[in-house]
Structure formats: structure tokens, C-alpha cells
ROSE-4610 file (N, C-alpha, C; in Angstrom, 1 decimal, always signed):
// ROSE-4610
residu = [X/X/X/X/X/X/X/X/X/X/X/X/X/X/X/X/X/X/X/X/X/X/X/X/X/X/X/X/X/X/X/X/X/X/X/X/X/X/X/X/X/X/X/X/X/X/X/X/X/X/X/X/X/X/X/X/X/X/X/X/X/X/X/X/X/X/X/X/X/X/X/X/X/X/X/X/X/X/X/X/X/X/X/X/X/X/X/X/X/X/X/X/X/X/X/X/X/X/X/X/X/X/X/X/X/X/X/X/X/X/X/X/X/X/X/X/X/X/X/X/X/X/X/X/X/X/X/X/X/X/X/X/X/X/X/X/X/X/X/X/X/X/X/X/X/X/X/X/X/X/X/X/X/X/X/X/X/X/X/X/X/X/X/X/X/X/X/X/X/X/X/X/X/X/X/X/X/X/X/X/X/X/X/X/X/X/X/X/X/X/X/X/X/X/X/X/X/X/X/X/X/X/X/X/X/X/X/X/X/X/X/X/X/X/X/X/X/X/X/X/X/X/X/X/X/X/X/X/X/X/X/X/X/X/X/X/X/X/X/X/X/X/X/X/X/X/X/X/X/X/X/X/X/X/X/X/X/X/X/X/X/X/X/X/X/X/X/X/X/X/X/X/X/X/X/X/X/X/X/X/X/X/X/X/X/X/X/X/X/X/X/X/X/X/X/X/X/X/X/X/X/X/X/X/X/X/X/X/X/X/X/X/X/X/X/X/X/X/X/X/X/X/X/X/X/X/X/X/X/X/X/X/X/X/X/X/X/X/X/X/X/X/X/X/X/X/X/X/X/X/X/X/X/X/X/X/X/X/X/X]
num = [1/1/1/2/2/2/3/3/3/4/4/4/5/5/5/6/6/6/7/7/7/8/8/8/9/9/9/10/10/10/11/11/11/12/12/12/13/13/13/14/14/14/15/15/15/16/16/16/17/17/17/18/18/18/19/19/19/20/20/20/21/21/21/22/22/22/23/23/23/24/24/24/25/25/25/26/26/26/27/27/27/28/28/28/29/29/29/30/30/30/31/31/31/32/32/32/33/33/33/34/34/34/35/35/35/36/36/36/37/37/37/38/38/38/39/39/39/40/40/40/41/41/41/42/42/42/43/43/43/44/44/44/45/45/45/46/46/46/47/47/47/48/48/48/49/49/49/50/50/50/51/51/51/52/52/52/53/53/53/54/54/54/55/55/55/56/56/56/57/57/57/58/58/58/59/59/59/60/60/60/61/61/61/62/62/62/63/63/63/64/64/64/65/65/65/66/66/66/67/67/67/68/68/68/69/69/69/70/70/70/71/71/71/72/72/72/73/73/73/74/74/74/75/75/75/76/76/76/77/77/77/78/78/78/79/79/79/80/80/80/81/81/81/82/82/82/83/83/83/84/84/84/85/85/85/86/86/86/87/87/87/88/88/88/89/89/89/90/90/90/91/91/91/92/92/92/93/93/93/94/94/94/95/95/95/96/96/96/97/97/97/98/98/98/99/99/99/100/100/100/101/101/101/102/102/102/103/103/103/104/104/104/105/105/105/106/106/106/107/107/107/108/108/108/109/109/109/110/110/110/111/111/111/112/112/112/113/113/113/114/114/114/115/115/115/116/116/116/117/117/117/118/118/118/119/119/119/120/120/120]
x = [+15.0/+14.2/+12.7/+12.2/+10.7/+9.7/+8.6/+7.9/+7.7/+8.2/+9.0/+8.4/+7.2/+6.9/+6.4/+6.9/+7.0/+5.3/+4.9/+3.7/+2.6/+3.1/+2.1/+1.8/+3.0/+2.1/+1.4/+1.8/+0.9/-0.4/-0.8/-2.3/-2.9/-1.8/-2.8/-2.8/-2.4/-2.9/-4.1/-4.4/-5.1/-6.4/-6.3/-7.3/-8.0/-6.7/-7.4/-8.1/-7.6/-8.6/-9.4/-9.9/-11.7/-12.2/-11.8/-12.0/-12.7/-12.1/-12.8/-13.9/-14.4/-15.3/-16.7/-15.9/-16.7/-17.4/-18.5/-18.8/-19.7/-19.9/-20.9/-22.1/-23.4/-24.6/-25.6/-26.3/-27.4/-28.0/-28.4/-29.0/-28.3/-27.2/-26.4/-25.0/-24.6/-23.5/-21.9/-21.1/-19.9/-19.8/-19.5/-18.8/-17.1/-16.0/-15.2/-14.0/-13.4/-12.7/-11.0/-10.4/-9.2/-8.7/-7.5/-7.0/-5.5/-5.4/-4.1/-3.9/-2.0/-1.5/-2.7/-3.2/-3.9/-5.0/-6.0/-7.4/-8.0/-9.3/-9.6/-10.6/-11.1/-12.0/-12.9/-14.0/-14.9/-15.5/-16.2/-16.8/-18.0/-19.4/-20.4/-20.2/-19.7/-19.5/-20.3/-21.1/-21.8/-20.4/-20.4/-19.0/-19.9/-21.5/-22.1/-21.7/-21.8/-22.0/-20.7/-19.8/-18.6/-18.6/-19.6/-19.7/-19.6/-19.5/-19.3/-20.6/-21.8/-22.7/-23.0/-22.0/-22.0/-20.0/-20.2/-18.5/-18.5/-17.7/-17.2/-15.8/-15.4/-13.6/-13.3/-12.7/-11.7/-11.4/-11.8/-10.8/-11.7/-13.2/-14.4/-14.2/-15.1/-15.2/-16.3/-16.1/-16.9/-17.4/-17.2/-17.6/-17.3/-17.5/-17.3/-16.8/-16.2/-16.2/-16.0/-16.8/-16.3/-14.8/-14.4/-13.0/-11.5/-10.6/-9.5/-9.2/-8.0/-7.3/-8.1/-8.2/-8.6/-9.8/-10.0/-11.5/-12.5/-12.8/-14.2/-14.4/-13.2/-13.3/-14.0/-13.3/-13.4/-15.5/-15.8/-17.1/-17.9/-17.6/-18.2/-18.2/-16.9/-17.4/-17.9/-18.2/-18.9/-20.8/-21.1/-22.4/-23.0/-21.6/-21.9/-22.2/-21.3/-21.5/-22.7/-23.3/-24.9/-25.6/-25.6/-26.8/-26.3/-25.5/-25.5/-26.2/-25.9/-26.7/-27.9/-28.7/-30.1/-30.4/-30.0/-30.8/-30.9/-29.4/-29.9/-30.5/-31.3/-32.1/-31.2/-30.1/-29.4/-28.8/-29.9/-29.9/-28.6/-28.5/-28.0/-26.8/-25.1/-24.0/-23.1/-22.6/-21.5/-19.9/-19.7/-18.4/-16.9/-16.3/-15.3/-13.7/-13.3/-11.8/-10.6/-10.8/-9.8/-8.4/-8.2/-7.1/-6.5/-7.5/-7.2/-7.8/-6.7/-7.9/-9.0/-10.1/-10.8/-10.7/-10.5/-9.4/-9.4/-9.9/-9.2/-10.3/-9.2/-10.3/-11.2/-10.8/-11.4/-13.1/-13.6/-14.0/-14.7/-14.2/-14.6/-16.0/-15.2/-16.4/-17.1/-16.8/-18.1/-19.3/-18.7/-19.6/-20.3/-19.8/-20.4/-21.4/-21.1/-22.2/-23.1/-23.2/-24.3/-24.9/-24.3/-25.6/-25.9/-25.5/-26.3/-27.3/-27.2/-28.5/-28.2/-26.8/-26.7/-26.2/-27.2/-26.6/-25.6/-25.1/-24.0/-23.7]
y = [+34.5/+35.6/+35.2/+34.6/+34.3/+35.3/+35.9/+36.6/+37.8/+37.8/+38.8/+38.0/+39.2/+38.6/+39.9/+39.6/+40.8/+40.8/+42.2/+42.4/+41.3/+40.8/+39.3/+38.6/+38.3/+37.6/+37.8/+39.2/+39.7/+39.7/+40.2/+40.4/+39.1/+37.9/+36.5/+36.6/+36.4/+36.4/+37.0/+38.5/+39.1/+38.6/+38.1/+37.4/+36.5/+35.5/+34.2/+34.5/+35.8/+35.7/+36.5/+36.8/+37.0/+36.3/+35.5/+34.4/+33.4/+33.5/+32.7/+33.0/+34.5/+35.3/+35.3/+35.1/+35.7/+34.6/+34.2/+32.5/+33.0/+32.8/+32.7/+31.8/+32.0/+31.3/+31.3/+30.5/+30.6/+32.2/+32.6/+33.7/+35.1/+34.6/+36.0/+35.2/+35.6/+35.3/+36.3/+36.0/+36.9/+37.5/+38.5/+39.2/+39.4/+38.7/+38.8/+39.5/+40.2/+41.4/+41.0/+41.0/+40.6/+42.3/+42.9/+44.2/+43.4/+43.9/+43.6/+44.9/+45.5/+46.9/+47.5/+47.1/+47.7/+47.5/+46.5/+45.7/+46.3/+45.5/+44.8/+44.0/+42.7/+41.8/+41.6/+41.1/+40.9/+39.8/+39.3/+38.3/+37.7/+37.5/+36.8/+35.2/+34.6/+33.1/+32.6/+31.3/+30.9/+30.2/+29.9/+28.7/+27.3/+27.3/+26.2/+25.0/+26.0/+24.9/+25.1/+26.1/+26.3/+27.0/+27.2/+28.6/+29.7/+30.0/+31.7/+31.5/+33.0/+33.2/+34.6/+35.3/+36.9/+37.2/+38.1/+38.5/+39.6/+40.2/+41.8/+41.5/+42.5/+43.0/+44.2/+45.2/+46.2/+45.9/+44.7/+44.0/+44.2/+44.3/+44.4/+45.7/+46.1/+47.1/+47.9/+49.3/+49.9/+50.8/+51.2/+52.6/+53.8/+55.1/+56.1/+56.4/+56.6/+56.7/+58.2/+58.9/+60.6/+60.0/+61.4/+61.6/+60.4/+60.8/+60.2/+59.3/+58.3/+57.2/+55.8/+55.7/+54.0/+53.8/+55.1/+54.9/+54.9/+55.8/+56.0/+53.9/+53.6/+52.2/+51.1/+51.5/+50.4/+50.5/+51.9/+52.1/+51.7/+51.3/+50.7/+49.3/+49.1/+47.6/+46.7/+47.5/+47.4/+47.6/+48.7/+48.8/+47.6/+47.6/+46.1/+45.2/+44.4/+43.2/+43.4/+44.7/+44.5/+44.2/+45.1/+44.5/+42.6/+42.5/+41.6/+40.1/+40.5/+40.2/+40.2/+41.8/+41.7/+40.8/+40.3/+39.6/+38.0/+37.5/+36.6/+36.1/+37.4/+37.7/+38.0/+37.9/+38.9/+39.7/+40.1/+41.7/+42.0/+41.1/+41.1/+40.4/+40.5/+39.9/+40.0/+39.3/+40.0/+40.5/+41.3/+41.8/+40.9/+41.0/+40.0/+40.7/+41.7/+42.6/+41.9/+40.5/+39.6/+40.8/+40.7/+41.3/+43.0/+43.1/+44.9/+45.8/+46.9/+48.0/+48.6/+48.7/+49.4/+50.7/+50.8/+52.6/+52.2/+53.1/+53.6/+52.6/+52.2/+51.7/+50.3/+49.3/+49.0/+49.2/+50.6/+51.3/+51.5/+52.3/+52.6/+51.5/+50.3/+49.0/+48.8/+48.9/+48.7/+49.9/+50.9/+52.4/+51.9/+51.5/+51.3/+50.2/+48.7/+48.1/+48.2/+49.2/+49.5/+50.5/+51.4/+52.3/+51.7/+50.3/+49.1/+48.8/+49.0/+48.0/+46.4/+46.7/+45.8/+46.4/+45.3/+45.5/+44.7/+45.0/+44.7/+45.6]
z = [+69.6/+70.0/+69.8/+70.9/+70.9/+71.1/+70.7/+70.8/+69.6/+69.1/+67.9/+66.4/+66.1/+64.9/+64.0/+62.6/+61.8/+61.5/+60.6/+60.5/+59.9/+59.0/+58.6/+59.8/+60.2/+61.6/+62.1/+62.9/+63.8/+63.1/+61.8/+61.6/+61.6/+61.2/+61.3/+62.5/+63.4/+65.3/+65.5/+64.8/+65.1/+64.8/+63.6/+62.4/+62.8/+63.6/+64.5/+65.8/+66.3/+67.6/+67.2/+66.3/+65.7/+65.3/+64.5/+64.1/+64.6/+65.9/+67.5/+67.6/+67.4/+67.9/+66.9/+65.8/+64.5/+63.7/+63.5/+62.8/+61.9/+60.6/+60.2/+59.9/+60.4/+60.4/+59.0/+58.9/+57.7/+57.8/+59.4/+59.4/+59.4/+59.7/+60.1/+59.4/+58.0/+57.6/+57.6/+57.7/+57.7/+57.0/+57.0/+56.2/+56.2/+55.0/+55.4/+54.0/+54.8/+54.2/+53.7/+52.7/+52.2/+51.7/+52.3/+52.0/+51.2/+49.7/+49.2/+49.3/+48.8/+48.5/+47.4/+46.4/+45.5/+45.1/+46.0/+45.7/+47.3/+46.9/+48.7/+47.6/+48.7/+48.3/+49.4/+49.0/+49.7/+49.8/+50.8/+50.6/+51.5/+51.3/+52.2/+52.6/+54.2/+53.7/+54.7/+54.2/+55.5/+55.7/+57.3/+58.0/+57.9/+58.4/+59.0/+57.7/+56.4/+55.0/+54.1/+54.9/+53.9/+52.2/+52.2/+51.2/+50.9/+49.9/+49.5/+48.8/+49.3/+49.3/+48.3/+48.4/+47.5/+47.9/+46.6/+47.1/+45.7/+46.1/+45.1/+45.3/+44.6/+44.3/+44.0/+44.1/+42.9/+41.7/+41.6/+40.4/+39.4/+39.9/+38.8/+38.4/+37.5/+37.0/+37.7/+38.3/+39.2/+38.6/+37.5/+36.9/+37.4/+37.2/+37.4/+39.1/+39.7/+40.9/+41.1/+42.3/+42.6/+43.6/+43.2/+44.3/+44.0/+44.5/+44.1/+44.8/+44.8/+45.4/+45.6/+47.0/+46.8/+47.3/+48.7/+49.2/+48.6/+47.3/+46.4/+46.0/+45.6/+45.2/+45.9/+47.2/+48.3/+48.9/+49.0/+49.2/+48.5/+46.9/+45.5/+45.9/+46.2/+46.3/+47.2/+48.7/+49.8/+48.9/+48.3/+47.6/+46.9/+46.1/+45.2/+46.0/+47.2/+47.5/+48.1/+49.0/+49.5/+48.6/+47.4/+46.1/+46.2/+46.2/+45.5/+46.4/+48.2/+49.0/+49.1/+48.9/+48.8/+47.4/+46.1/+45.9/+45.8/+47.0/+47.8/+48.9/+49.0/+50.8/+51.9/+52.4/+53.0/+53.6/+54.4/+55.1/+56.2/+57.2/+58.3/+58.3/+58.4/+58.2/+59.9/+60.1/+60.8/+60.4/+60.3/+60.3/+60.4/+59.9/+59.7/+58.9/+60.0/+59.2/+59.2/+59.0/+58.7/+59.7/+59.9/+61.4/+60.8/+60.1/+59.4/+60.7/+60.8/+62.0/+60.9/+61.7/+61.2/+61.1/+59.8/+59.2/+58.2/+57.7/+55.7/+54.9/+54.4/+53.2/+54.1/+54.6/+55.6/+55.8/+56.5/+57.2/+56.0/+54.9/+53.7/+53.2/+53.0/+52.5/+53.6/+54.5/+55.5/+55.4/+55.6/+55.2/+53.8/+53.0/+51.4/+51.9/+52.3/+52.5/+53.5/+54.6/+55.4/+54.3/+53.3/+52.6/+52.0/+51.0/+50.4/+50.9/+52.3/+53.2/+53.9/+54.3/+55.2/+56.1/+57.2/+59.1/+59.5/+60.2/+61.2/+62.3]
């Protein structure tokens, strides 16, 4: 049965044809997004030089968050990784939902790092 691929696949397919689309530059770095069942991660990477430039987690300690479940989390650590951008100069990233729809928590960290102060 060719064509038939369970959900891991599919979102790597998905992942790779953005991936195509999506590069990060010195000026304009990626921003790229890792969703586990009970985390998300984050991460700033230039592609040109192969580094990680800023990056956050769930896994850190966020402190006090309003409201319940996973989204208050996920908007903390969209905040965090903008601070943590502006004080490597920063501003401007491109988007990178590693093959997640944009929904939920997702959506969440991006909302969190555009009120940080970053564009995309």
C-alpha cells in the first residue's frame, strides 16, 4: 500500500516542504518550533552558519503563569525566547512550525514572541 503514511510521516512531509521555503539568514533568522505531548521548544537558528542563536523550553521554569493547561506556558516561552533575542539584537525572525498547524499552543508561542517584540 503506497501512499499511506501514519501521522509522523505526514508532519515530516509537511516539515520538509517548508523547510524548502523557510531558511534562516544572519538577518532574518528562523524561528523553529518543536511540539512534544507535554513541552514545546523553541529555538532561534541561523542555517547560513548552523547555529542556535537563542532558544526557550517548558522545561524551564516560567514562574507564575495566569489560566490553566498548556497555552499560558507555551506564550511564556514564546516571551522568553524574544527577551532572550532582543539581547542578542534580534528583532526580525522567520517562522518555522516545523509541520505543526498553526492552532493551539503553536499559535500560542508565536502570539507570546510577537508581544516579546519580535516580527515575523
Amino acid at each position: 500500500m503506497s501512499g499511506q503514511h501514519n501521522k509522523y510521516e505526514r508532519r515530516q512531509i509537511r516539515r520538509y516542504r517548508i523547510r524548502n521555503r523557510v531558511s534562516g539568514s544572519n538577518q532574518r533568522p528562523r524561528l523553529s518550533v518543536f511540539r512534544s505531548a507535554r513541552h514545546i521548544y523553541a529555538q532561534i537558528v541561523d542555517d547560513v552558519q548552523g547555529t542556535t542563536l537563542a532558544a526557550a523550553s517548558s522545561r524551564e521554569d516560567l514562574g507564575k503563569l495566569e489560566g490553566k493547561g498548556r497555552l499560558p506556558s507555551c506564550a511564556a516561552v514564546g516571551k522568553r525566547l524574544a527577551e532572550r533575542a532582543k539581547q542578542k539584537g534580534i528583532t526580525k525572525v522567520a517562522f518555522d512550525r516545523g509541520g505543526y498547524l498553526y492552532h493551539g499552543r503553536v499559535k500560542a508561542l508565536a502570539d507570546g514572541a510577537r508581544a516579546g517584540g519580535l516580527e515575523f
